[in-house]
MDAnalysis code that builds the backbone (N, CA, C; Angstrom):
import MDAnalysis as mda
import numpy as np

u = mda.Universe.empty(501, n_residues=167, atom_resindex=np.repeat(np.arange(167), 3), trajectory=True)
u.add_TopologyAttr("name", ["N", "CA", "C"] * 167)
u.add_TopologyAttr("resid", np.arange(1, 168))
u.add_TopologyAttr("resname", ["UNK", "UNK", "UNK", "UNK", "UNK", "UNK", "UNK", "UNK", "UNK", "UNK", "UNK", "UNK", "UNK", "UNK", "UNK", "UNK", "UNK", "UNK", "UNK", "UNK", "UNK", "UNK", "UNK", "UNK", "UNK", "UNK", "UNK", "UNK", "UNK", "UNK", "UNK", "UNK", "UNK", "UNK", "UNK", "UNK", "UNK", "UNK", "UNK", "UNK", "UNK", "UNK", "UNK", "UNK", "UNK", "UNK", "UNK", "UNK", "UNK", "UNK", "UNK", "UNK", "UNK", "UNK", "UNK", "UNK", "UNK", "UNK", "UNK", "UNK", "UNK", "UNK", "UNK", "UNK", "UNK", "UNK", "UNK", "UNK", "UNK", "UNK", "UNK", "UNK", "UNK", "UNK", "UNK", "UNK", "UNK", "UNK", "UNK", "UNK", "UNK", "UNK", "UNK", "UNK", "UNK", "UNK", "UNK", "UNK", "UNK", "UNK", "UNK", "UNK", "UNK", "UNK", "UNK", "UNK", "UNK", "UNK", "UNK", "UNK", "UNK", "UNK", "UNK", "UNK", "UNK", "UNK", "UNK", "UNK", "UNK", "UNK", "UNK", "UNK", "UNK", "UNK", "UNK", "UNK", "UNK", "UNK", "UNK", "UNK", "UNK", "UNK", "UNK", "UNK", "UNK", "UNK", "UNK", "UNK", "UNK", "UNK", "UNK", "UNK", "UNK", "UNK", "UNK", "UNK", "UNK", "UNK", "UNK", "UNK", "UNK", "UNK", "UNK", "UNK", "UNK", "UNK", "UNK", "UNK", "UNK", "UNK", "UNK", "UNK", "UNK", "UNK", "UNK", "UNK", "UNK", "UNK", "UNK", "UNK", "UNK", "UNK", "UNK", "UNK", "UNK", "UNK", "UNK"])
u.atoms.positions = np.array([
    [131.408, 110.842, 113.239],
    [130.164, 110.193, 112.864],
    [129.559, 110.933, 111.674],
    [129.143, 110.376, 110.936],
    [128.554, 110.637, 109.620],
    [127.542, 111.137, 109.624],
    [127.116, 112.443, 108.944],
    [125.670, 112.825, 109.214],
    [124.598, 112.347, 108.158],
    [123.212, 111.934, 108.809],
    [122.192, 111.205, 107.920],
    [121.517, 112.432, 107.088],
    [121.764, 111.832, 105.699],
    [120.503, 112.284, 105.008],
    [119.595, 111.519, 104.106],
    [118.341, 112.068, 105.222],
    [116.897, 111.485, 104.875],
    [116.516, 111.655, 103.642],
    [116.552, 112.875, 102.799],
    [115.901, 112.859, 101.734],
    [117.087, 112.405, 100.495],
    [116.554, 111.581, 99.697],
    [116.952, 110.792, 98.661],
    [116.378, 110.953, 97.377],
    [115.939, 112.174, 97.170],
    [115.473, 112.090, 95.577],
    [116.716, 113.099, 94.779],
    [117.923, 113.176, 95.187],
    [118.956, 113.390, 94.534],
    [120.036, 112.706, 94.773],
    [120.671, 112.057, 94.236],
    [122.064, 111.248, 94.814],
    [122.986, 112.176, 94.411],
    [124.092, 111.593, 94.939],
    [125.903, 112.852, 94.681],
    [125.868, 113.127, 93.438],
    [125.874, 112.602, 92.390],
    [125.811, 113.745, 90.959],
    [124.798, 114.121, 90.792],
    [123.820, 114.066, 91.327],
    [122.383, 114.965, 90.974],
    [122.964, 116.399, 91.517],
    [123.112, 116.128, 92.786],
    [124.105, 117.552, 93.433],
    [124.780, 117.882, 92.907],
    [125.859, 117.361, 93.003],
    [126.953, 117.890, 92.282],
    [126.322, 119.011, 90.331],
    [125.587, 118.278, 89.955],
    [124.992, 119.053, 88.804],
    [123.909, 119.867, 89.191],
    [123.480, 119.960, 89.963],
    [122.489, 121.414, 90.798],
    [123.302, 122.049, 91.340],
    [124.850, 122.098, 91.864],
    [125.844, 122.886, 91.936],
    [126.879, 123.573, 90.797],
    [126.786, 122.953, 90.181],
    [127.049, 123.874, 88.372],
    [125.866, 124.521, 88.152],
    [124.828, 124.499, 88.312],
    [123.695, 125.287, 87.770],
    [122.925, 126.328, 88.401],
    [123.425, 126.359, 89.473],
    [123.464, 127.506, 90.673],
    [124.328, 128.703, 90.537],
    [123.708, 130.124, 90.685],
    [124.400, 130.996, 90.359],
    [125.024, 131.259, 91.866],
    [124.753, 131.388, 92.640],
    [124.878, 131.522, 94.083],
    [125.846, 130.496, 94.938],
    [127.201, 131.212, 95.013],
    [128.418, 130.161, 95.353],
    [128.382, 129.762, 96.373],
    [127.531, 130.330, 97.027],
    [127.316, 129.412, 98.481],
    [126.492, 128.544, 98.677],
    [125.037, 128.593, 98.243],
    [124.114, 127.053, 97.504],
    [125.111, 126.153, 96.861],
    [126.052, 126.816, 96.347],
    [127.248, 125.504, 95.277],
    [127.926, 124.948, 96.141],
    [128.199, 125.889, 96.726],
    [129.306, 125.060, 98.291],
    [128.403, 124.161, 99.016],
    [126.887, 124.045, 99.425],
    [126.329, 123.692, 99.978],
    [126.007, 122.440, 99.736],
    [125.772, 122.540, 98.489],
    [125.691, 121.151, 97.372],
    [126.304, 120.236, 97.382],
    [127.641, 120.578, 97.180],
    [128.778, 119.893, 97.089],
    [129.257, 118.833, 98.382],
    [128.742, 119.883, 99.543],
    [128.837, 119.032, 100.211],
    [128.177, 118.063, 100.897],
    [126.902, 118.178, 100.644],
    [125.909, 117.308, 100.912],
    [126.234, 116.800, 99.719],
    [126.574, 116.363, 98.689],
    [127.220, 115.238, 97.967],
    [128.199, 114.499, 98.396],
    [129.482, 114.926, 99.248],
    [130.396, 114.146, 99.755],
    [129.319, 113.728, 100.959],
    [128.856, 113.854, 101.508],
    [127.946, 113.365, 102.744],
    [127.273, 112.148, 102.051],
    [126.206, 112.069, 100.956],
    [126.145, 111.262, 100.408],
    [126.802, 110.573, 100.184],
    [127.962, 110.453, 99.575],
    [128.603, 109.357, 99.239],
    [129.412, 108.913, 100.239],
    [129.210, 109.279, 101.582],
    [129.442, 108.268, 102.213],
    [130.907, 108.903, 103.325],
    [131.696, 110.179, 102.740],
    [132.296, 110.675, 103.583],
    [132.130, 111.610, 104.933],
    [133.140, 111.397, 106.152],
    [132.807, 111.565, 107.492],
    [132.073, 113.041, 107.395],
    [131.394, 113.845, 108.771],
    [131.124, 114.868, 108.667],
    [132.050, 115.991, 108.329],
    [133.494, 115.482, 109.212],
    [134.340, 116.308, 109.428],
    [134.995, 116.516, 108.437],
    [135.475, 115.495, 107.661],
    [136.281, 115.189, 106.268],
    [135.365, 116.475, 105.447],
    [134.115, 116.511, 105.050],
    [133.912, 116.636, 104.192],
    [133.103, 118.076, 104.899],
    [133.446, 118.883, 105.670],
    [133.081, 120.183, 106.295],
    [134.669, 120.795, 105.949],
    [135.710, 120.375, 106.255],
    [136.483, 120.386, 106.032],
    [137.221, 120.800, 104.668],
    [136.526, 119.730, 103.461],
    [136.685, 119.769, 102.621],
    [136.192, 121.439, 102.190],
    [135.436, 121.773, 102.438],
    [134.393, 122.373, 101.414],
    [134.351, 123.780, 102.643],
    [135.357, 123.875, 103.447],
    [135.584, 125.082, 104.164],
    [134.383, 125.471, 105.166],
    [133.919, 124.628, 106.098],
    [132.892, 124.785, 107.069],
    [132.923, 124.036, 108.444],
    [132.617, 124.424, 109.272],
    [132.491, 123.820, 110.438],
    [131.991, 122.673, 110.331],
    [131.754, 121.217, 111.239],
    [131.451, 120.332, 111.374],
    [129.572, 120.526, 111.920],
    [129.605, 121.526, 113.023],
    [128.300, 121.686, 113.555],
    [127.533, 122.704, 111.848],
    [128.362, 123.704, 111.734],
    [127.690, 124.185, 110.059],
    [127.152, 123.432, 109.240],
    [128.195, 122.163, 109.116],
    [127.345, 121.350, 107.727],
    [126.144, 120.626, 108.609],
    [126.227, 120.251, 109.640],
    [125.075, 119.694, 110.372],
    [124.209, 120.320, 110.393],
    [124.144, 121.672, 110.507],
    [122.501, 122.178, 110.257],
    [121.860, 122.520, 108.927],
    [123.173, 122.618, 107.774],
    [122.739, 122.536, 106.341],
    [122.080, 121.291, 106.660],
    [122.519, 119.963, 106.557],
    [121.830, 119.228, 106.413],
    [120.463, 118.621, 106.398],
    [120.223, 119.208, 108.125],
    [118.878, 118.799, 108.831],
    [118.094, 120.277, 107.645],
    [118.424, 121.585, 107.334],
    [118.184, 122.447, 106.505],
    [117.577, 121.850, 105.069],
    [118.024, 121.044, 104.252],
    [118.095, 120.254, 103.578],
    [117.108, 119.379, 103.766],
    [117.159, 118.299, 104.627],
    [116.075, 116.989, 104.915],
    [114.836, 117.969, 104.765],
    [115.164, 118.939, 105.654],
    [113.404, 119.384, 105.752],
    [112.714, 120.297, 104.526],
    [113.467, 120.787, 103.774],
    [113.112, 121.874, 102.649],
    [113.691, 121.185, 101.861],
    [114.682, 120.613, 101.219],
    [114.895, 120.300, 100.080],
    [116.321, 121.542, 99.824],
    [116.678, 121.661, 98.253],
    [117.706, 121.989, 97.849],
    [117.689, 123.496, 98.008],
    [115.781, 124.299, 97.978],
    [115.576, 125.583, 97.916],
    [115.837, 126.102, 99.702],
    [116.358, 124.719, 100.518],
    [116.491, 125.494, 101.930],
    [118.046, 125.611, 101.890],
    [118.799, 125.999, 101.096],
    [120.204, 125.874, 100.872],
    [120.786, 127.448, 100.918],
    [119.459, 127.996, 100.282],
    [120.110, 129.559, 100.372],
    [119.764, 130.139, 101.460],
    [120.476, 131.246, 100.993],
    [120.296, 132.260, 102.596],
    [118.852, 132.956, 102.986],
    [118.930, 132.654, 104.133],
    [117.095, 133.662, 104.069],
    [117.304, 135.242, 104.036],
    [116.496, 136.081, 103.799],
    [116.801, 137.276, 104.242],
    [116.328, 138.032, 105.351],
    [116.854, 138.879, 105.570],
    [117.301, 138.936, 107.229],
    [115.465, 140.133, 107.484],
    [114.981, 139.316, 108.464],
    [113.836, 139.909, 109.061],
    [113.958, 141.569, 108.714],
    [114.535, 142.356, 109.290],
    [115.002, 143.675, 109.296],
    [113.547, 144.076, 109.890],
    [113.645, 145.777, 110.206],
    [112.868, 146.588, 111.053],
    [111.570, 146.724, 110.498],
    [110.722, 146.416, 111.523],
    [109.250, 146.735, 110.668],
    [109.093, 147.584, 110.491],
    [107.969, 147.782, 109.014],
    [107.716, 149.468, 108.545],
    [107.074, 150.237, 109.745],
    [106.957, 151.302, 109.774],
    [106.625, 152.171, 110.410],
    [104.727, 152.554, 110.112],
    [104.383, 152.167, 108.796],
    [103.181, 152.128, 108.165],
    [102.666, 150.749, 108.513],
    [101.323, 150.522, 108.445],
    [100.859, 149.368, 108.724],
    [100.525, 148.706, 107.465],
    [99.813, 147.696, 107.222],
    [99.474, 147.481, 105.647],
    [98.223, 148.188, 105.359],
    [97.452, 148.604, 106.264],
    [96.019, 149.269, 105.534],
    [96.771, 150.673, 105.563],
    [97.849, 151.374, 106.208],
    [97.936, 152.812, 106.091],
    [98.836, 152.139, 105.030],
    [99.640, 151.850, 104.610],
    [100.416, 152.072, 103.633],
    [99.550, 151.806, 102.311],
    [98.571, 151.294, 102.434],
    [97.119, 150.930, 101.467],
    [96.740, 152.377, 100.885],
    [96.732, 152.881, 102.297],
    [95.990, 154.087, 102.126],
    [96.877, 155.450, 101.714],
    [98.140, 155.304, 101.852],
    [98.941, 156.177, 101.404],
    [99.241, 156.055, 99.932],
    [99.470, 154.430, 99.670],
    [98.972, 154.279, 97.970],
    [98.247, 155.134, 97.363],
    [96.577, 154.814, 97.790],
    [95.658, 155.492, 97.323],
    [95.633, 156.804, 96.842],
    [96.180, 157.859, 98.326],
    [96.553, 158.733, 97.968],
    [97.122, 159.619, 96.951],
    [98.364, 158.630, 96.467],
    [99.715, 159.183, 96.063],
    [98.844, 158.828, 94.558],
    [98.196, 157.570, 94.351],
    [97.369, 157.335, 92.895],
    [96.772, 158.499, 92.680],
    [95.707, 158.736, 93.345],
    [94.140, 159.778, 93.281],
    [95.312, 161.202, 92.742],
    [95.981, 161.328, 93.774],
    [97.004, 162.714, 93.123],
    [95.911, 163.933, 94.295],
    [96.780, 165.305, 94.300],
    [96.683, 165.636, 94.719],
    [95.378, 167.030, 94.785],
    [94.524, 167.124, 95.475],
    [93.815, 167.990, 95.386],
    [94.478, 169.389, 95.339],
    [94.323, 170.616, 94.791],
    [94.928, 171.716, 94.399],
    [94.380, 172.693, 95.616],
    [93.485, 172.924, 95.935],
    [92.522, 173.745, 96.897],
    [92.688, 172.955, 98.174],
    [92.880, 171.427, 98.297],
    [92.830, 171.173, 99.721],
    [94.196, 171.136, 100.099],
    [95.304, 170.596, 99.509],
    [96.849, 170.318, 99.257],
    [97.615, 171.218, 99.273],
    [97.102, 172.171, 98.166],
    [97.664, 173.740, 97.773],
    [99.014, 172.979, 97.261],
    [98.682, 172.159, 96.580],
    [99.927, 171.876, 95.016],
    [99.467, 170.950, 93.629],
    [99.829, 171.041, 92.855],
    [99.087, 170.759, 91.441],
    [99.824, 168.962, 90.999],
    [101.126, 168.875, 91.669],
    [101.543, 167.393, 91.759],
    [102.371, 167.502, 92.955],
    [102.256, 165.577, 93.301],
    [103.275, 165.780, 94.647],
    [104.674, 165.880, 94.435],
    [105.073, 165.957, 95.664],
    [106.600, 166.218, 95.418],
    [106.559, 164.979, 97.074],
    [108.272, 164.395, 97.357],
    [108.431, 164.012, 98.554],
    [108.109, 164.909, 99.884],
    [108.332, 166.118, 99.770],
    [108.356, 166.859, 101.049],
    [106.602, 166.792, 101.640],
    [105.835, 166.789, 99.869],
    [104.572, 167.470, 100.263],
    [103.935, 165.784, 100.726],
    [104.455, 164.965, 100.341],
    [104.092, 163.663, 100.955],
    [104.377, 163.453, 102.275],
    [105.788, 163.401, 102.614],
    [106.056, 163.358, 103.779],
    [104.976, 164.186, 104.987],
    [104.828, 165.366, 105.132],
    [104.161, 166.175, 105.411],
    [102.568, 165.571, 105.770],
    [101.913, 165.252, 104.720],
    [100.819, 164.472, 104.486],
    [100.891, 162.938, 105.433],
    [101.963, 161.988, 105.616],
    [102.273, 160.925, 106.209],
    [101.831, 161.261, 107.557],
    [102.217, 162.484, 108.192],
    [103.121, 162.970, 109.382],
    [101.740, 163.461, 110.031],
    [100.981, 164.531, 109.083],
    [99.624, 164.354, 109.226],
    [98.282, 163.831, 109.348],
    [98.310, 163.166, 108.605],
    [97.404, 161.805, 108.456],
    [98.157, 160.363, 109.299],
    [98.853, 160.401, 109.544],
    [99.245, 159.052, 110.276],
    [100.185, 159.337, 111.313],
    [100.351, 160.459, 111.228],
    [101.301, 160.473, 112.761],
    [102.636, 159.950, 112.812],
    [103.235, 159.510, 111.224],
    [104.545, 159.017, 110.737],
    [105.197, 159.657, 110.348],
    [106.498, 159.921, 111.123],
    [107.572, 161.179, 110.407],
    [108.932, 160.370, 109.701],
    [108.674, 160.374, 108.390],
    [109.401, 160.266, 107.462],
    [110.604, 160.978, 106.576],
    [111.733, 160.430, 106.528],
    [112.884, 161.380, 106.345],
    [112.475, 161.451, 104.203],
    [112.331, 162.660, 103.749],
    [112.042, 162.742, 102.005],
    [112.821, 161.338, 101.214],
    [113.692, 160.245, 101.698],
    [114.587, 159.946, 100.701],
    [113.589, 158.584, 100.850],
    [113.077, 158.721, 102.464],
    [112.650, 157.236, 102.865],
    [110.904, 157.426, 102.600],
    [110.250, 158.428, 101.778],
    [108.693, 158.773, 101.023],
    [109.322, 158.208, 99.634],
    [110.610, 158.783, 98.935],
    [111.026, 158.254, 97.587],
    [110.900, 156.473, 97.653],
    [111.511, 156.294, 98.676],
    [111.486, 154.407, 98.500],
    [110.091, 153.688, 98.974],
    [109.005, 154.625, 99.476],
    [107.567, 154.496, 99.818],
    [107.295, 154.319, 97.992],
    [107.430, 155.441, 97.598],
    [106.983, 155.667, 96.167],
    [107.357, 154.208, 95.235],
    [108.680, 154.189, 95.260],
    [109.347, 153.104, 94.666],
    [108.300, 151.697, 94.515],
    [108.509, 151.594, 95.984],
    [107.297, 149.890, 96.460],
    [106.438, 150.210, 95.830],
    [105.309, 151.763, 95.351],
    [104.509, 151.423, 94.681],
    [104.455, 150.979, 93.176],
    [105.587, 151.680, 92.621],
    [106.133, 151.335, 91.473],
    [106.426, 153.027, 90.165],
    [106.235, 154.326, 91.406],
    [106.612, 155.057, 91.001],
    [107.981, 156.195, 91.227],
    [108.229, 156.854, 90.799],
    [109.528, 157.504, 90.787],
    [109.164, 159.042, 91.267],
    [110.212, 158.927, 91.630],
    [110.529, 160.817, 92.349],
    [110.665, 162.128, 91.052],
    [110.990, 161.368, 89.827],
    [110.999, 162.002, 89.063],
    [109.906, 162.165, 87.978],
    [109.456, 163.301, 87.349],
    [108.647, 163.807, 86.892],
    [108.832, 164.192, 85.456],
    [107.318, 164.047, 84.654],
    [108.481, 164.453, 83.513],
    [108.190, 166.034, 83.297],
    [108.433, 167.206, 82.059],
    [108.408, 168.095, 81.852],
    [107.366, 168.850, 81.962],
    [106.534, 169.071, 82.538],
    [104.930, 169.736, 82.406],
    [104.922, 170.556, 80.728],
    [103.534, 169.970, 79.836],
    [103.548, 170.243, 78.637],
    [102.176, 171.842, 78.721],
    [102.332, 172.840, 78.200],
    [101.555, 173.543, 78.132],
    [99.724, 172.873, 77.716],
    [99.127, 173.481, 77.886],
    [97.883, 172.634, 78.017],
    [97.274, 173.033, 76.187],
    [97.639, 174.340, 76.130],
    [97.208, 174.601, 74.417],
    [98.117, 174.111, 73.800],
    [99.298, 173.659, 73.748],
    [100.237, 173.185, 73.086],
    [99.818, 172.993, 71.637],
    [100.134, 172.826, 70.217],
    [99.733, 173.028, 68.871],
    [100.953, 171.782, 68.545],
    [101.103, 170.418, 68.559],
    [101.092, 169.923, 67.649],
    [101.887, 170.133, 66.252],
    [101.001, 170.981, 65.815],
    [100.972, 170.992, 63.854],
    [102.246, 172.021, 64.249],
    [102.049, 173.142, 64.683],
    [102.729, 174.317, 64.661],
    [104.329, 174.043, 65.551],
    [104.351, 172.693, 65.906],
    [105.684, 172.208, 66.446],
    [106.335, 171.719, 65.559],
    [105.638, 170.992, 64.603],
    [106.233, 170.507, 63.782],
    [106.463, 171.360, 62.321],
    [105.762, 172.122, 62.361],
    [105.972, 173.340, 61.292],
    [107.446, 173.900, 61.654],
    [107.516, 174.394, 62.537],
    [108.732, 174.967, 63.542],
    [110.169, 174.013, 63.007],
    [109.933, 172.994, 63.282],
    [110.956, 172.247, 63.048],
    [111.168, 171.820, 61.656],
    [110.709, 171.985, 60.739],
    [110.952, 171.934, 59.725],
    [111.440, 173.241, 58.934],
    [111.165, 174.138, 59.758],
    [111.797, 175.912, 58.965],
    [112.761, 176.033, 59.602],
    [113.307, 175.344, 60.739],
    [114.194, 176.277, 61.537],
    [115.604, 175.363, 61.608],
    [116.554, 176.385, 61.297],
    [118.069, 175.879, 61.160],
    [118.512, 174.304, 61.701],
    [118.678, 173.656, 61.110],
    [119.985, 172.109, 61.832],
    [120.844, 173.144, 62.958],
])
């Protein structure tokens, strides 16, 4: 028995050409075959065709009727909730922005350990250093630092330097 599809604002070459234009070979496979479905071939024929179970293409389908072409890809997979909530991880932001007090912290920038530490303290979250780096990341900063520049540093007299001194 043939499986129905309800939504009709693409016919078999509309698919078929939203399956060339898809980078994602499994949306293409998906396509394709909800195009032979369209046009009219069995479920099985055309699960078959296109390397899938009969009950598989049946839930692409009903997948399909209800979302359209963007319910074709894969979802991504729930995975483990953070360990931070959204107002502590708010607040660990904040933190990591403001930077670190020198007298209350007893360090002049953070590092992962001295974060972690701080997490573990303030929130009661014990964090392994690699998994504070990918905290950092989400905010949109890096583990790495650049060179600390002397604070009198001279400018003129750097570039004097480099102009007297050997290639």
């Amino acid at each position: 028995m043939a499986v129905a599809i309800t939504r009709l604002d693409l016919s078999a070459p509309d698919l078929r050409r939203e399956a060339s234009r898809t980078r994602d070979a499994d949306v293409a496979r998906r396509l394709l075959v909800l195009a032979l479905v369209v046009e009219g071939v069995s479920r099985e024929t055309a699960a078959r065709q296109c390397g899938m179970d009969r009950q598989t293409l049946r839930d692409w389908v009903h997948r399909y009727n209800r979302v359209g072409v963007s319910g074709l890809a894969d979802l991504p997979p729930p995975g483990r909730p953070g360990r931070l909530s959204d107002e502590q991880f708010q607040a660990f932001e904040a933190i990591v922005l403001r930077g670190p007090d020198p007298e209350k912290d007893g360090v002049v920038r953070w590092r992962c350990s001295d974060l972690k530490a701080r997490l573990a303290a303030e929130f009661g979250v014990e964090y392994h250093e690699r998994s504070v780096g990918k905290l950092l990341a989400r905010i949109g900063m890096r583990r790495l630092a650049p060179r600390p520049a002397h604070p009198q540093k001279d400018p003129e007299a750097e570039e004097a330097y480099k102009k007297t001194s050997p290639p």
